[in-house]
C-alpha positions, 0 to 999 in steps of 0.5 A: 605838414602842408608842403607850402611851409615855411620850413620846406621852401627855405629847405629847398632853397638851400639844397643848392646853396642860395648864390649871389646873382651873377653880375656883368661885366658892364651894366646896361645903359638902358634908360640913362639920359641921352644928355649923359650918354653923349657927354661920356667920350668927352669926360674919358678924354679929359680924364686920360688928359689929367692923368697924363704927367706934364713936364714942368 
């Protein structure tokens, strides 16, 4: 049997156990609108004002 089989590939795959590829901690901001990206500390400000409890 040719070693390009479909059997032999998943075979080898799976010696090492087929893993989740890992991910980051944050993702990459590569390629997200300028726009966007300015607006951020603005949204984080507001959302920390929000949350913070009010007296009545």
């Amino acid at each position: 049997m040719a070693k390009n089989h479909t059997t032999h590939k998943s075979r080898m795959a799976h010696r090492n156990g087929i893993k989740k590829p890992r991910s980051n901690r944050y993702e990459s901001m590569k390629g997200v609108v300028t726009k966007f990206m300015k607006n951020m500390p603005n949204t984080a400000a507001k959302k920390i004002a929000d949350a913070a409890p009010t007296s009545p």
